[in-house]
C-alpha positions as CSV (number, residue, x, y, z in Angstrom):
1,X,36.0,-8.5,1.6
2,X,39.6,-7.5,2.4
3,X,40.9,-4.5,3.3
4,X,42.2,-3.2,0.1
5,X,39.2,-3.6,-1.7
6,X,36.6,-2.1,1.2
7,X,39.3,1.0,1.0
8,X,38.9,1.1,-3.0
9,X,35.0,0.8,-3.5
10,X,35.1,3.5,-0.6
11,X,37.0,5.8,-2.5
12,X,35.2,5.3,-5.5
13,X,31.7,6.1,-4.0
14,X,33.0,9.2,-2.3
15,X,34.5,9.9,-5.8
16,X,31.1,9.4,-7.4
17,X,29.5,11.7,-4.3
18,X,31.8,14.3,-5.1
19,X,31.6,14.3,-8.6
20,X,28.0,14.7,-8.8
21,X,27.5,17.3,-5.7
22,X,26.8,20.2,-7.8
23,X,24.8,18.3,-10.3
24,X,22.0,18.1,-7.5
25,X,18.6,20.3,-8.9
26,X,17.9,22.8,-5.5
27,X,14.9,24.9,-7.0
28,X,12.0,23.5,-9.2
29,X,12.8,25.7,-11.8
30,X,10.6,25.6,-15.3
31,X,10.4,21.6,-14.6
32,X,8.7,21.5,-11.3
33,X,10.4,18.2,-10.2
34,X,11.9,18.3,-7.2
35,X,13.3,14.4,-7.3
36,X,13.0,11.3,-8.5
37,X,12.0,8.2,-6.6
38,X,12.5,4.4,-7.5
39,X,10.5,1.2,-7.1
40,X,9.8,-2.0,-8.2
41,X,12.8,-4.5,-9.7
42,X,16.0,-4.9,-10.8
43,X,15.3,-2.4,-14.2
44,X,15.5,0.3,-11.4
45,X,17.5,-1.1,-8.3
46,X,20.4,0.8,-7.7
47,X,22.2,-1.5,-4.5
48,X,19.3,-1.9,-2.0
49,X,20.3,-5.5,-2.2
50,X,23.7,-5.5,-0.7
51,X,23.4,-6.1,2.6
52,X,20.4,-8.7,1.9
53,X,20.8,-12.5,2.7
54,X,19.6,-13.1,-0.9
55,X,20.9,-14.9,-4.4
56,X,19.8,-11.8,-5.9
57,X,22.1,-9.4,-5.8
58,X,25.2,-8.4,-7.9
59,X,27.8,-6.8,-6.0
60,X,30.4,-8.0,-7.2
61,X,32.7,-8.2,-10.7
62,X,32.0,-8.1,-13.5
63,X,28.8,-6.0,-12.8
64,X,29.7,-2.4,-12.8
65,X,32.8,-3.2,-15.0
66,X,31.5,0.2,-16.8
67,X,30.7,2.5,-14.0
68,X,32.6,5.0,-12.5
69,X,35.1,3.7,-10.8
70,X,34.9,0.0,-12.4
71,X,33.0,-0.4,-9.0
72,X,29.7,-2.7,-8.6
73,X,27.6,-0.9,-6.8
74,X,24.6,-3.7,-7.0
75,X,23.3,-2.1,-10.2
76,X,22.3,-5.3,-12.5
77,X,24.5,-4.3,-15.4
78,X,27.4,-3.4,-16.4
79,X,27.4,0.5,-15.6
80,X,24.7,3.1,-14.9
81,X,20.8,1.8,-14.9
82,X,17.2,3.2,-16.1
83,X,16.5,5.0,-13.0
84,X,20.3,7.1,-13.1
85,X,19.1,7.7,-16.9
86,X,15.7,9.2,-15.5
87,X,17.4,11.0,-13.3
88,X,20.1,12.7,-15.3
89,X,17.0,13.3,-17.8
90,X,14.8,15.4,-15.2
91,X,18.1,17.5,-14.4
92,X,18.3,16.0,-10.6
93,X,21.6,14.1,-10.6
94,X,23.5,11.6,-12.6
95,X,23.3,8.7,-10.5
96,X,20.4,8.0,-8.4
97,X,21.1,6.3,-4.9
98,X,20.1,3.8,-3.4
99,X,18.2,4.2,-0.1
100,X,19.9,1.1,2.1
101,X,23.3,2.2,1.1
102,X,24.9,2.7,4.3
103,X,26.7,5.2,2.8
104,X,23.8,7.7,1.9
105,X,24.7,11.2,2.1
106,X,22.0,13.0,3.3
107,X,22.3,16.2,0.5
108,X,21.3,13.1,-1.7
109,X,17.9,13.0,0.2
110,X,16.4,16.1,-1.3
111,X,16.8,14.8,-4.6
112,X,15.5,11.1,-4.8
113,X,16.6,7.7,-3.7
114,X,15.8,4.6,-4.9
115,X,13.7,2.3,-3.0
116,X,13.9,-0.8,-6.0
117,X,15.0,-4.1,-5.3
118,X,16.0,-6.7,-7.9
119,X,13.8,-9.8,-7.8
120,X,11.0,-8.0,-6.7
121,X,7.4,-7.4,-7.8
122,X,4.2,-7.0,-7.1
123,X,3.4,-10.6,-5.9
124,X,4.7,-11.1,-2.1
125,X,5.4,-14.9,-3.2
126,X,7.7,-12.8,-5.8
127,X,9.7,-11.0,-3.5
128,X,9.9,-14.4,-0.4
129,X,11.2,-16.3,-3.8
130,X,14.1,-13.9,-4.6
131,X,14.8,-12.5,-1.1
132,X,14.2,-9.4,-2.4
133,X,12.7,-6.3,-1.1
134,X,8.5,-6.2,-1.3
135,X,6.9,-3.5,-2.8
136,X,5.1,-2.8,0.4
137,X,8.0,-3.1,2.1
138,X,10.0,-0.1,-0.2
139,X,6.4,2.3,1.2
140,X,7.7,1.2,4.3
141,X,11.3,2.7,3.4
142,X,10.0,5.3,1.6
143,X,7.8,6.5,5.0
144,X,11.4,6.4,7.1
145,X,12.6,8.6,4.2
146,X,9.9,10.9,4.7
147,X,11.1,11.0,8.6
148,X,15.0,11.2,7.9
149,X,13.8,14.0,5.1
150,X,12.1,15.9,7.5
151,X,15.2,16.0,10.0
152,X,17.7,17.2,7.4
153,X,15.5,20.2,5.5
154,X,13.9,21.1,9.3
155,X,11.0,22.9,7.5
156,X,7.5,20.8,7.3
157,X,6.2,22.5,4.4
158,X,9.8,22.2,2.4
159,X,9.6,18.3,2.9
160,X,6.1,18.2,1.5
161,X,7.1,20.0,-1.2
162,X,10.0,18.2,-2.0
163,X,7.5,14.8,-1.6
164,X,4.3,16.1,-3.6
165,X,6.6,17.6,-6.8
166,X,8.7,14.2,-7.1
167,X,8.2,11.5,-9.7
168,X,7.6,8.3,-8.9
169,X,9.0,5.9,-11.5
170,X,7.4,2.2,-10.8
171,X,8.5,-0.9,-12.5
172,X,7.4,-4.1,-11.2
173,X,5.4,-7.2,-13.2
174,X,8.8,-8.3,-14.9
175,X,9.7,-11.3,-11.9
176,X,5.8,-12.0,-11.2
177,X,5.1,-12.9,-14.7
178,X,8.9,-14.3,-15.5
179,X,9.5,-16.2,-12.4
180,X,6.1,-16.9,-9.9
181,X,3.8,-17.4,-12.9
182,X,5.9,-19.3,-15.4
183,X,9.4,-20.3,-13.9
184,X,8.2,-21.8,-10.7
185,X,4.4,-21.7,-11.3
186,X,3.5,-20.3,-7.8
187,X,0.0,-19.0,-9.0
188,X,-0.7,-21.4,-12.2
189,X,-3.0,-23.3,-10.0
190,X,-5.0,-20.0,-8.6
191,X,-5.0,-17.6,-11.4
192,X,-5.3,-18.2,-15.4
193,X,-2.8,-15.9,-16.8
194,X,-5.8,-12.7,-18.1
195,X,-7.0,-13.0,-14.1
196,X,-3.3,-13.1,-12.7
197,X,-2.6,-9.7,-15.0
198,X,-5.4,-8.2,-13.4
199,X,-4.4,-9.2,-9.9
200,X,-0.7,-7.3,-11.0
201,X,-2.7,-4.7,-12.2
202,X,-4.9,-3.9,-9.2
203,X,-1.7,-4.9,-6.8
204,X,0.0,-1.8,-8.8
205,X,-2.7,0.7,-8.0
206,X,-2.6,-0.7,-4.5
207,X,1.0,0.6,-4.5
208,X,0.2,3.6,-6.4
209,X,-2.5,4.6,-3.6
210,X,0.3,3.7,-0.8
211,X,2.6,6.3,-2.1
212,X,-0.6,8.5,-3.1
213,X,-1.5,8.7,0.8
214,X,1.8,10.1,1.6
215,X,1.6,13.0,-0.9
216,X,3.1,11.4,-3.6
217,X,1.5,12.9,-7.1
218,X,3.1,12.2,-9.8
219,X,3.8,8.9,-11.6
220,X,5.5,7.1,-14.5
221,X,4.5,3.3,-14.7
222,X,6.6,1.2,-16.3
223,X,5.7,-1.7,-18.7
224,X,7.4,-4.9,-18.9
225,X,10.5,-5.5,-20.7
226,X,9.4,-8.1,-23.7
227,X,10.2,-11.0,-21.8
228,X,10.3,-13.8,-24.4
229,X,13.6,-12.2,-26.0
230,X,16.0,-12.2,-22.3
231,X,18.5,-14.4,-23.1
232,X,17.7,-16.2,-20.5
233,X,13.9,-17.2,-22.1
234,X,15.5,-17.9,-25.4
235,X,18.4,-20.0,-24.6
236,X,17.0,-22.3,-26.8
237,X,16.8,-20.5,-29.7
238,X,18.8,-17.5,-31.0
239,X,16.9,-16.6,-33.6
240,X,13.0,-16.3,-32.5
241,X,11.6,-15.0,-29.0
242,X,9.6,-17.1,-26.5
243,X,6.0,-16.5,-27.6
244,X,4.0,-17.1,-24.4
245,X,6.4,-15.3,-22.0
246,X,5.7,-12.4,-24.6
247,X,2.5,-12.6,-25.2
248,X,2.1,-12.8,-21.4
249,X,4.1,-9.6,-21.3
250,X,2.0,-7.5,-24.0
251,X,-1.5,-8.7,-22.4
252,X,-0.3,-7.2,-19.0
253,X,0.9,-4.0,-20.5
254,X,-2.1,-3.5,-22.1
255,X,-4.0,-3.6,-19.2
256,X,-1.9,-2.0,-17.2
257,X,-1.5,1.6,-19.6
258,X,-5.3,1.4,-19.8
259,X,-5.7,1.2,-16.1
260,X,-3.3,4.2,-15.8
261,X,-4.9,6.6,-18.3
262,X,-7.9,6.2,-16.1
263,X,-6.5,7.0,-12.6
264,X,-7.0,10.4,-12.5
265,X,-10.3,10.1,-11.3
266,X,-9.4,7.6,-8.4
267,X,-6.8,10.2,-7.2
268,X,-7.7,14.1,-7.3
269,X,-4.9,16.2,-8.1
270,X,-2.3,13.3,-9.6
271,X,-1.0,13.2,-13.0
272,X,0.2,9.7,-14.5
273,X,1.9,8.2,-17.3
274,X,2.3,5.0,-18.2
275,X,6.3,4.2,-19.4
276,X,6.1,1.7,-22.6
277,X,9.4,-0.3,-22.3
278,X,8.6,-3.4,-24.0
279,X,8.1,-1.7,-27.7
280,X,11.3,0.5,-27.9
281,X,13.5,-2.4,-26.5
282,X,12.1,-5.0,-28.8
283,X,12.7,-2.3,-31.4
284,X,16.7,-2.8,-30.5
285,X,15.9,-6.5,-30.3
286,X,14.6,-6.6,-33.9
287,X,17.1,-4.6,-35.9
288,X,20.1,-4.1,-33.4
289,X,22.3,-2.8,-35.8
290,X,20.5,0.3,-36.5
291,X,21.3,1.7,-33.0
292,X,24.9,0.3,-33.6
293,X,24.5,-3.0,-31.8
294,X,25.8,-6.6,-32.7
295,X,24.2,-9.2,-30.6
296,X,20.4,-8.8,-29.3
297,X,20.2,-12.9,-28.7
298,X,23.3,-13.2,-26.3
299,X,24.6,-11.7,-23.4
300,X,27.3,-9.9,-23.1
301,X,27.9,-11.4,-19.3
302,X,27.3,-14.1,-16.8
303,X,25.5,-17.1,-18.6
304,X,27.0,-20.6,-19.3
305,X,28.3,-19.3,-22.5
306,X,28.9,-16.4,-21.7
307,X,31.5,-17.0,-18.3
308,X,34.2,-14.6,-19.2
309,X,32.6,-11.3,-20.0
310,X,32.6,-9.4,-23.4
311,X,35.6,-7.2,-24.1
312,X,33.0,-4.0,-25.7
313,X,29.2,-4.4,-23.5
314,X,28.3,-1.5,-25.7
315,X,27.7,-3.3,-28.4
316,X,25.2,-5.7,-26.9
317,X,22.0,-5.2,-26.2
318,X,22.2,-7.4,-23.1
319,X,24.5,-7.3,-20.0
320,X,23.2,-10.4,-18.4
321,X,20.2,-12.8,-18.8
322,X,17.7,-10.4,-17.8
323,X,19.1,-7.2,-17.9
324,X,19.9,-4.3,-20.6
325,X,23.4,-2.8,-21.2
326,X,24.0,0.8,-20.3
327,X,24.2,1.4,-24.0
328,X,20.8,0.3,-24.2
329,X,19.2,2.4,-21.9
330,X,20.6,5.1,-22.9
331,X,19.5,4.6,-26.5
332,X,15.7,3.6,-25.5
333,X,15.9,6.6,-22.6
334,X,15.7,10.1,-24.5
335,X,11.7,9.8,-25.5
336,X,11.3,8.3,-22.7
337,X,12.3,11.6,-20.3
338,X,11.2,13.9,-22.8
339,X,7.0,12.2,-22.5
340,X,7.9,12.1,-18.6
341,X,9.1,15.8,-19.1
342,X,5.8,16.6,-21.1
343,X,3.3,14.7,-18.8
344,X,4.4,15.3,-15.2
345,X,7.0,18.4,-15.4
């Protein structure tokens, strides 16, 4: 990176630091969240991949092309993600950082970071595959948050506060069913795909009672995205969706919200909701012109056909191969922060 460029994505994130300084949520008000905290994939990741020695990260142009600043931060899309939606939506900030940014300010640490890491999952083999981030490995940044947290408020009690009235937005199952079950088969020979989903699912309340143990309470589970309509599974075919790769998708979802209407019992004194993803997307996928889209079969970005980006990403329902535009998430998001708002606020 040359000179000129480190000076301009510097000035853009101090830009984007100082815009959003007073946007920061200081009492719990009527909403009783204090901040919002990120983990899983790439849905969520917010540049924790940067400074990784790993094919999976997009620091670079055109991603970003839409965010402030024209700057790529490492979101995977083409401007703001799912997780700076949530957070905007919970009145905490309207971008959410990212905990390895070198760059972290620490008034940002009072009100969420994100811990996410694109090409992760839930599956270890998952996140050695991508060179991503294990979930495990986010607790693990998420416990020297709770140390560098503690350091900046100086007050015990305001820390656990600030930990126990957070949400914790998961999403994770998208590259363990996508890429180590079907792409490179990593677990076809160990698990069918019914006992792999429940190995996801019990791996996800394994992370759930990780964060659980240090104070965490509140949660919003995320789905999978329908994975049989990414570009990238239906390169094949424009017009229909890859049925196994959705059906795949659906089973684990299933299991997965009925697991999580039942963990109030395994954990006194936390409230969860489960975040269906895969139904409002496919909604945009089905009829993308009612939400004032054009194309829910291509990308707007980055595929063989796609090499030179489109001039308008907002009228796509895809940035990349895997990955929503900004427009989409912000179309899908409202509900979404208002049953958040009504389950855990």
């Amino acid at each position: 990176m040359n000179c000129l460029m480190f000076s301009k994505m510097l000035l853009a994130f101090s830009l984007v630091s100082l815009f959003y300084v007073g946007n920061a949520q200081q009492s719990y008000g009527n909403s009783t969240v204090s901040a919002l905290f990120a983990f899983g994939d790439s849905i969520l990741d917010t540049g924790n991949n940067n400074l990784l020695p790993s094919f999976s990260k997009v620091n670079f142009y055109p991603y970003g092309r839409d965010f402030i600043g024209g700057v790529a931060t490492g979101r995977f899309g083409n401007g703001r993600v799912f997780s700076d939606m949530i957070a905007e939506g919970l009145g905490l900030k309207n971008i959410l950082p990212a905990y390895r940014d070198p760059y972290l300010s620490d008034n940002d640490l009072t009100t969420g970071v994100c811990f996410a890491s694109g090409g992760s999952g839930l599956d270890a083999i998952t996140a050695r595959t991508t060179g991503s981030i294990w979930v495990s490995d986010q607790v693990t940044d998420f416990q020297n948050y709770i140390t560098r947290l503690n350091g900046v408020v100086g007050n015990q009690e305001q820390a656990n506060a600030i930990i126990s009235n957070a949400v914790y937005l998961i999403s994770a199952g998208n590259n363990d069913i996508a890429i180590t079950y079907f792409t490179t088969g990593a677990r076809r020979l160990q698990y069918t795909l019914p006992a792999y989903n429940d190995q996801l699912v019990t791996w996800t309340r394994d992370l759930i009672k990780s964060l659980y143990d240090l104070g965490a309470r509140k949660f919003a589970v995320m789905g999978t995205l329908p994975l049989g309509c990414l570009p990238g599974a239906r390169a094949l075919d424009r017009v229909l969706c890859e049925l196994f790769s959705n059906q795949a998708a659906a089973m684990f979802n299933q299991q997965l919200s009925a697991d999580i209407d039942n963990l109030g019992a395994t954990f006194p004194g936390a409230k969860f909701v489960y975040v269906d993803m895969y139904n409002p997307l496919y909604g945009l996928i089905s009829n993308p012109q009612a939400s004032g889209f054009i194309d829910a079969a291509d990308a707007c970005c980055c595929t063989p056909t796609a090499l030179v980006p489109c001039p308008d990403a907002s009228r796509f329902v895809f940035w990349d191969v895997a990955h929503p535009t900004q427009k989409s998430y912000e179309t899908i998001a409202p509900p979404i922060i208002e049953n958040i708002k009504a389950k855990l606020a």
